[in-house]
C-alpha positions as CSV (number, residue, x, y, z in Angstrom):
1,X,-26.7,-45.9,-25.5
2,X,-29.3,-43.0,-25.1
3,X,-29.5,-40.4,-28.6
4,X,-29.7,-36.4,-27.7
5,X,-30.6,-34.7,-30.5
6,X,-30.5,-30.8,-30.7
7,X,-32.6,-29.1,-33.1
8,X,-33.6,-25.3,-34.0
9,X,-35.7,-24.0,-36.4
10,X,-34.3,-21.2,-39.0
11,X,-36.3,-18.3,-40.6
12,X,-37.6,-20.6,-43.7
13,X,-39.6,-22.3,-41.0
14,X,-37.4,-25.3,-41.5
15,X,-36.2,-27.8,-38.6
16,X,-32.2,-28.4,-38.3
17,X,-30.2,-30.8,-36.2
18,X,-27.3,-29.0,-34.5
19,X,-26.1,-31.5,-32.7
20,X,-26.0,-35.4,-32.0
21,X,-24.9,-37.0,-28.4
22,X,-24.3,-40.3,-27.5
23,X,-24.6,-40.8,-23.6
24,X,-23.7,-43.4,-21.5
25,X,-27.1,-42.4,-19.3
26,X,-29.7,-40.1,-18.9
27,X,-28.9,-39.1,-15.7
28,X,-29.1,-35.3,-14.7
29,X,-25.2,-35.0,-13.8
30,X,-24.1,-36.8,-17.9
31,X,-26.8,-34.4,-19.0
32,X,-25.2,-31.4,-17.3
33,X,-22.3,-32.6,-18.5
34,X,-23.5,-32.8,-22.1
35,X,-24.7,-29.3,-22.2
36,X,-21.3,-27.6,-21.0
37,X,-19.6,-29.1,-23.7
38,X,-22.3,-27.7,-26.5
39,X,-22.1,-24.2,-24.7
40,X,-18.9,-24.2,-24.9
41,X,-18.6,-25.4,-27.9
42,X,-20.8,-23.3,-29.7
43,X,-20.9,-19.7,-28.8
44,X,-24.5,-19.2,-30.5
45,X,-25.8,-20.9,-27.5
46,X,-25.7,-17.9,-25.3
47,X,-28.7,-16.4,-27.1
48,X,-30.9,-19.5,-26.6
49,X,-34.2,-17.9,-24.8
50,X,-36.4,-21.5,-24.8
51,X,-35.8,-24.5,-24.9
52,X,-38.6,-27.3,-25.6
53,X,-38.5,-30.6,-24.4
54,X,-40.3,-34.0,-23.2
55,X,-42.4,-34.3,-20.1
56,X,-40.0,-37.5,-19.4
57,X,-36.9,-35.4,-19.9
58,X,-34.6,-35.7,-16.6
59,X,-32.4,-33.1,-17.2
60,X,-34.9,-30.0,-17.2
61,X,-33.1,-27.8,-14.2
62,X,-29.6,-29.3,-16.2
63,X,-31.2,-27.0,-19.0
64,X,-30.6,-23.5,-17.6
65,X,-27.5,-24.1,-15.9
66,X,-24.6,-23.9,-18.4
67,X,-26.2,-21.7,-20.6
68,X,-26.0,-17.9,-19.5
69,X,-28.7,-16.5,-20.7
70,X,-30.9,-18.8,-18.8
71,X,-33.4,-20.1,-21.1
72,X,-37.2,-20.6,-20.0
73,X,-38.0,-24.5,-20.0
74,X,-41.3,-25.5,-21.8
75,X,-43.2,-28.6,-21.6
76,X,-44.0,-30.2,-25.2
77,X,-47.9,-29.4,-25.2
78,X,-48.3,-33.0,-27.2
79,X,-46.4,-34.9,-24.1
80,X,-47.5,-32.7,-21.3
81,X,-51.5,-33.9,-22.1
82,X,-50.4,-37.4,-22.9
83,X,-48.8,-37.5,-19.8
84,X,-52.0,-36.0,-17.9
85,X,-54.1,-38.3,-19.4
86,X,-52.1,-41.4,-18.0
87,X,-52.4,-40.1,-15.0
88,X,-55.8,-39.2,-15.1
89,X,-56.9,-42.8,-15.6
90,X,-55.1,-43.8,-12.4
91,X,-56.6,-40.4,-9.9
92,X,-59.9,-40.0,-11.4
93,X,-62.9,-40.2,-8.5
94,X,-64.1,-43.4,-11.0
95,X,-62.7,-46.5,-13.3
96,X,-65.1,-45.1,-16.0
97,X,-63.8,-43.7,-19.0
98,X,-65.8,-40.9,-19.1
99,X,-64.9,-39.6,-15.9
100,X,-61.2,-39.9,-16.8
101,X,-62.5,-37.7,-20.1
102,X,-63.3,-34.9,-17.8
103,X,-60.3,-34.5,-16.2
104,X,-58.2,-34.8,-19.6
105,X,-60.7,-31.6,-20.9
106,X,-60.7,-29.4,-17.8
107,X,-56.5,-29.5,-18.1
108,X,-57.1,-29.2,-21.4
109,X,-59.1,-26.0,-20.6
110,X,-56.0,-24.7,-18.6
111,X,-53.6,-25.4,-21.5
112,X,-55.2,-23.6,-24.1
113,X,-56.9,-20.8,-22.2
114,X,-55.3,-17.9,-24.1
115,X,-56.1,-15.4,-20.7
116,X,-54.8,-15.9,-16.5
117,X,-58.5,-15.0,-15.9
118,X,-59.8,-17.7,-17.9
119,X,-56.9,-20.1,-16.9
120,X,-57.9,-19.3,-13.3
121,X,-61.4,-20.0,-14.2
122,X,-60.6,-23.1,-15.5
123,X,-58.4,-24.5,-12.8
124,X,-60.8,-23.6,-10.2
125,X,-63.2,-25.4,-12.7
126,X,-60.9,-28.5,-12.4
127,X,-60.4,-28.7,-8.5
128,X,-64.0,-28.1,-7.7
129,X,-66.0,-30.4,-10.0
130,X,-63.4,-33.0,-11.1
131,X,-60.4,-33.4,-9.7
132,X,-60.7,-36.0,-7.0
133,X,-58.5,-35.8,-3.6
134,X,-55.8,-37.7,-5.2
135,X,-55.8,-35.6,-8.4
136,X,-55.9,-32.8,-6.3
137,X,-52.4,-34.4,-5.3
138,X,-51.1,-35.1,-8.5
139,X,-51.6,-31.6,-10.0
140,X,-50.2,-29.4,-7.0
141,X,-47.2,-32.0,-6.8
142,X,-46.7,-32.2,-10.9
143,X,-48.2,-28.8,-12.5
144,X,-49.6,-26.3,-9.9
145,X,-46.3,-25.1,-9.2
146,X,-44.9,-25.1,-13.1
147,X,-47.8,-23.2,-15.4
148,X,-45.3,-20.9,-17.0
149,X,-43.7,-24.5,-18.6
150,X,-47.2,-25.3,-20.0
151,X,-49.6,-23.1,-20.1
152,X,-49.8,-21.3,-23.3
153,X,-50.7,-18.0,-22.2
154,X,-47.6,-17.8,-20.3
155,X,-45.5,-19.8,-22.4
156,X,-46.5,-17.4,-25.6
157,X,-45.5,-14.7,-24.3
158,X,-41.8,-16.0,-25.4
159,X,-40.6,-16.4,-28.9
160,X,-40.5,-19.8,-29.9
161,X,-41.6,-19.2,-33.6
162,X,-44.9,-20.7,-32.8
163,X,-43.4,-24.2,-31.5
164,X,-45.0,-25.8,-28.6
165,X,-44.5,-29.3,-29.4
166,X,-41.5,-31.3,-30.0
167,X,-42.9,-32.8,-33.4
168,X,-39.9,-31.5,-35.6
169,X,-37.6,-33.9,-33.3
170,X,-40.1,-36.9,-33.0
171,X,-40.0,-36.5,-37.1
172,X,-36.6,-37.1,-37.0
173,X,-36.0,-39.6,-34.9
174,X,-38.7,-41.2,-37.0
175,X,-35.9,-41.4,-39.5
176,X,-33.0,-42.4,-37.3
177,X,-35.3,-45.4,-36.3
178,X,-35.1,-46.3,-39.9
179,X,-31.6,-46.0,-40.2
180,X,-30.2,-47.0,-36.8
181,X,-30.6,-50.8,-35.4
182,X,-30.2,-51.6,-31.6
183,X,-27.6,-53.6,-31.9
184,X,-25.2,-51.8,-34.3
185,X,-22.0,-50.8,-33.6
186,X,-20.8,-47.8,-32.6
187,X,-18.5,-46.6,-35.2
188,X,-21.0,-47.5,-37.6
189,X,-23.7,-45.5,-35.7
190,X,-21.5,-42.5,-36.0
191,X,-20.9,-43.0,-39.7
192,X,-24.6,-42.8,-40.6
193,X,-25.5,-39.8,-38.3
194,X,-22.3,-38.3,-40.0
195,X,-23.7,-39.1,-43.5
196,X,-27.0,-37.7,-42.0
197,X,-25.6,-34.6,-41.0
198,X,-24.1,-34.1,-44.6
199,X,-27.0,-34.2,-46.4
200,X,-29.2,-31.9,-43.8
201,X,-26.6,-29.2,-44.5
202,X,-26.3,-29.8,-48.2
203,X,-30.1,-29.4,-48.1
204,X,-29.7,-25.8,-45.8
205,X,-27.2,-24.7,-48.9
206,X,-29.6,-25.5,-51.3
207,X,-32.5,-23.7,-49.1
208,X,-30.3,-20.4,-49.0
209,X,-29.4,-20.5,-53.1
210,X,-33.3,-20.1,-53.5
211,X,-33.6,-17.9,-50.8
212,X,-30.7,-16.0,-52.5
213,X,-32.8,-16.4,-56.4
214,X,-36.1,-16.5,-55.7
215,X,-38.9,-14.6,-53.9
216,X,-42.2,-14.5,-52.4
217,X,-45.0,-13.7,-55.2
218,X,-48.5,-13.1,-54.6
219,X,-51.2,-12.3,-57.0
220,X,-53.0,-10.3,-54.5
221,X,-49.4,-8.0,-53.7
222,X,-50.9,-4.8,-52.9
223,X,-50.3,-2.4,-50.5
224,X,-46.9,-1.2,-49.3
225,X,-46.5,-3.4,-46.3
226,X,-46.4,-6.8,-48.3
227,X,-44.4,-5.2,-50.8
228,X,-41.9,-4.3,-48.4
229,X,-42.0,-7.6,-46.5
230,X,-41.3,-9.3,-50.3
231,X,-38.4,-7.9,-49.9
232,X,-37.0,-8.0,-46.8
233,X,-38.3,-11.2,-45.2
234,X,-38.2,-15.1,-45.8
235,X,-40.7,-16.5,-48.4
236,X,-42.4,-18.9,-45.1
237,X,-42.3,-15.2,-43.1
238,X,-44.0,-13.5,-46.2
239,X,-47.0,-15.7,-46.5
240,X,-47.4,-15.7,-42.6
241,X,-47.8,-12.0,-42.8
242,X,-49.8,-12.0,-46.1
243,X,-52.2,-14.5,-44.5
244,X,-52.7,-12.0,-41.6
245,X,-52.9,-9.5,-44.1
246,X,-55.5,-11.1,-46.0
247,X,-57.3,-11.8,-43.0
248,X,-57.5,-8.2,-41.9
249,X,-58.9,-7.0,-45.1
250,X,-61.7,-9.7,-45.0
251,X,-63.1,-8.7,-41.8
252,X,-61.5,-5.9,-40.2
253,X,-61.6,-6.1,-36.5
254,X,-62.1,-2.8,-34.5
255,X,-59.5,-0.2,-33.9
256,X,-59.3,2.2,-31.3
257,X,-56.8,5.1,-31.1
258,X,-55.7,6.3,-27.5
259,X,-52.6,8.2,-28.0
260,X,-50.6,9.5,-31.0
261,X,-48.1,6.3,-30.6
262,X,-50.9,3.7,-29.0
263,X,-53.7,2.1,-30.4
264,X,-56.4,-0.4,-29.4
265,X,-57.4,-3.7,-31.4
266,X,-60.2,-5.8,-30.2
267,X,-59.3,-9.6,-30.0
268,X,-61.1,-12.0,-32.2
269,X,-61.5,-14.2,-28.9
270,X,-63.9,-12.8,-26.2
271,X,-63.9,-9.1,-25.0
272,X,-60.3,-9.0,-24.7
273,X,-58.3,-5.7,-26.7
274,X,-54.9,-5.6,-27.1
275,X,-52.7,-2.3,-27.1
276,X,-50.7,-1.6,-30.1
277,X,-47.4,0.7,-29.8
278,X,-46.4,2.1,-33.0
279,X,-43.6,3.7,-31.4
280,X,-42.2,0.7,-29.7
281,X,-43.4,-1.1,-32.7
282,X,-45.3,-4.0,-30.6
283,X,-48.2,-5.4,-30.3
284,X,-49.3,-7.1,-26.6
285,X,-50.9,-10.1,-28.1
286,X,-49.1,-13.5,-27.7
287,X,-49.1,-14.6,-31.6
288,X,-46.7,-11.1,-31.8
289,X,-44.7,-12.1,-29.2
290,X,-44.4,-15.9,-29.9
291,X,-43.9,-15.3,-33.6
292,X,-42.1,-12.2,-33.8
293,X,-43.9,-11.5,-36.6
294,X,-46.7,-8.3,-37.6
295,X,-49.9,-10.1,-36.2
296,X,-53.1,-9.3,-37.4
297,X,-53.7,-6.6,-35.1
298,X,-50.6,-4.4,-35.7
299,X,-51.6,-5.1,-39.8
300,X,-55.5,-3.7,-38.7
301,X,-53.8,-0.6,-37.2
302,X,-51.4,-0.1,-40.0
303,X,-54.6,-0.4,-42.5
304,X,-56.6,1.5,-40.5
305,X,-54.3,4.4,-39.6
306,X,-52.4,4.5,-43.2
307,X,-49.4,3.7,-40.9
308,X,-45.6,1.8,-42.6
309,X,-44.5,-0.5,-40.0
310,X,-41.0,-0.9,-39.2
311,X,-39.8,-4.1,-40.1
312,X,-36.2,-4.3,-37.9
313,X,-37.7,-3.4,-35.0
314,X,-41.4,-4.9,-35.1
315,X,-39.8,-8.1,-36.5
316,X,-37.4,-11.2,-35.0
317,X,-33.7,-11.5,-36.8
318,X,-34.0,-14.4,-38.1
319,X,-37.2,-13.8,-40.4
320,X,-34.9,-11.8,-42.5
321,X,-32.9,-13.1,-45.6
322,X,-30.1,-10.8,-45.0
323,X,-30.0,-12.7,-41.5
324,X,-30.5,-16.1,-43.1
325,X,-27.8,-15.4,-45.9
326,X,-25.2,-14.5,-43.5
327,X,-25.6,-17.6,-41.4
328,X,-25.0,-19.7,-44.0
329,X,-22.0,-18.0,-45.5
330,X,-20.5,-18.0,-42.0
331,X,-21.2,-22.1,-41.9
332,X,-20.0,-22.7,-45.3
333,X,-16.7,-24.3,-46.5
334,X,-14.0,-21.9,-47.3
335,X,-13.7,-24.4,-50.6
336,X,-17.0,-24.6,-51.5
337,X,-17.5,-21.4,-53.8
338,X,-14.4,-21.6,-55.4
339,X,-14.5,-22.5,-59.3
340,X,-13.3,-25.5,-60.9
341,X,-10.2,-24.1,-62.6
342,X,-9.0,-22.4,-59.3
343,X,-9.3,-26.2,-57.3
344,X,-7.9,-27.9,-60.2
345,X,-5.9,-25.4,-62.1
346,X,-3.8,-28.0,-64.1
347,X,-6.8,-30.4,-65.1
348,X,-9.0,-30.3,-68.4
349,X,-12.2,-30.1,-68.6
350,X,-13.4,-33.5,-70.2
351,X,-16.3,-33.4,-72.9
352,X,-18.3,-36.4,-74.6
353,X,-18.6,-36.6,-77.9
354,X,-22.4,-36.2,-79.6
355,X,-24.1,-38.7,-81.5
356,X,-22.8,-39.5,-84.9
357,X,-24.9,-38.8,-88.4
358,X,-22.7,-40.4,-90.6
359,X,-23.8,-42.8,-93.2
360,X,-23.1,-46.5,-92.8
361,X,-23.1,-49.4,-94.9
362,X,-25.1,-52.2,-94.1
363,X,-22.3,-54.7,-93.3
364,X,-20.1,-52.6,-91.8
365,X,-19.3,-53.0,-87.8
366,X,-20.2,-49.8,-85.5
């Protein structure tokens, strides 16, 4: 039987399973199925913006139908270029490898190409000087008509927390391969993901005690903004931030100001500048919008301009620990922070007795 697994990433930057599914096909209509129930059985769902899966995956239209906010569909970058480059072998103008190479970098090009005008560029690239006629066919069938499902610069302009690849999943299935047997039984399948399943929420309790205790330390804290941020945000959020920090300070990139609430930052890539709204608190570049995070050039601005960013509206929920805290008190047994005498109110504590100092004769028994 086919294994969906469901997993979102929390503000600690860590992977969690939020749901297993055993189906008796892959079919679009079980997988249509398969989603109603998990909408309707968890009401979170309705805030789901993206949704990343397989190039193989059969149920991608099944995706947006049950839940209403209509998530965007995007192509695992990892799967989407293997699956190119299997095909590329088979419509390339040659057998030779090196022809087949070509192909695999011009996509590539269009993948990665952080601008339309250089994504054009590199398509038109593609169907002029490599693409034979029946590559030309594959891509219009396949991907011409899709970009906003793999091409970054579309796809990043939608908050994923920086995911474009399906890695956290392939990780753990890596582990349910060790676990799991073909030929095992089904009630016994179901026992281990269940056991499974415990110990990835014991480990998210555990992950929101330290988040709860400890902090985010820097020897280099200075300046307001990462003071603020080492309070308000996750410790994985904090060194994101400080890195771009860091980064800014080292080499400054340059900063224009066009209005009292706008500002200009060049882009560390080409000749392209991005606008900077310190009233809307945003930034137009696509590692601001895919993170929801300060990028590098809303820090440069702030530096620059001796301006306090505002964290609640500059910054995504789910970076916060307040947000982080409250999910996990919300998922956490009623039982569970109770103390001892209140769950056992009749029961005495049991105690071991220490090691004994006492003298003892040579012959006598211990």
């Amino acid at each position: 039987m086919p294994l969906f697994v469901f997993v979102v990433e929390n503000g600690a930057g860590r992977s969690h399973v939020v749901a297993y599914a055993l189906v008796a096909s892959e079919q679009q209509h079980v997988v249509t199925q398969l989603l109603d129930i998990f909408v309707q059985e968890n009401t979170a769902a309705s805030k789901t913006s993206v949704v990343v899966v397989d190039k193989d995956f059969t149920g991608i239209s099944a995706v947006r139908e049950p839940c209403p906010s209509k998530p965007a569909v995007q192509l695992c970058q990892f799967h989407a270029t293997k699956a190119f480059k299997i095909a590329a072998g088979q419509h390339a103008k040659s057998a030779s490898a090196q022809e087949r190479d070509r192909l695999v970098r011009s996509f590539n090009d269009m993948v990665c190409a952080p601008t339309s005008q250089l994504f054009e560029e590199a398509r038109a690239e593609f169907l002029r000087r490599y693409a034979s006629e029946d590559a030309h066919t594959y891509f219009d069938k396949n991907w011409a008509k899709v970009p906003e499902m793999w091409a970054r610069h579309l796809c990043d302009t939608l908050f994923t927390a920086g995911n474009n690849t399906t890695n956290c999943v392939e990780s753990h299935n890596g582990k349910l391969k060790n676990i799991l047997s073909l030929h095992e039984k089904l009630h016994d399948a179901l026992r281990s993901l269940l056991n499974i399943s415990d110990s990835m929420l014991q480990e998210a309790r555990h992950q929101a005690a330290l988040l709860q205790t400890c902090g985010f330390y820097s020897y280099n804290a200075s300046g307001d903004v990462k003071k603020m941020c080492f309070k308000e945000i996750t410790t994985y959020a904090c060194a994101l931030v400080s890195n771009a920090l860091t980064k800014v300070r080292e080499n400054p990139p340059e900063a224009r100001k066009l209005a009292a609430n706008l500002h200009s930052v060049a882009s560390a890539c080409g000749n392209t500048w991005h606008e900077v709204s310190t009233e809307k608190q945003t930034c137009s570049c696509t590692t601001f919008s895919r993170m929801g995070l300060l990028c590098h050039h809303f820090l440069a601005t702030c530096e620059k301009y001796g301006i306090m960013p505002d964290l609640k509206t500059a910054m995504k929920a789910r970076w916060f620990r307040s947000y982080q805290l409250d999910y996990m008190a919300k998922n956490t047994e009623p039982g569970s922070s109770q103390e001892p005498s209140e769950i056992c109110p009749n029961e005495e504590i049991a105690t071991m007795p220490g090691p004994s100092y006492e003298k003892k004769e040579q012959e006598s028994a211990f």
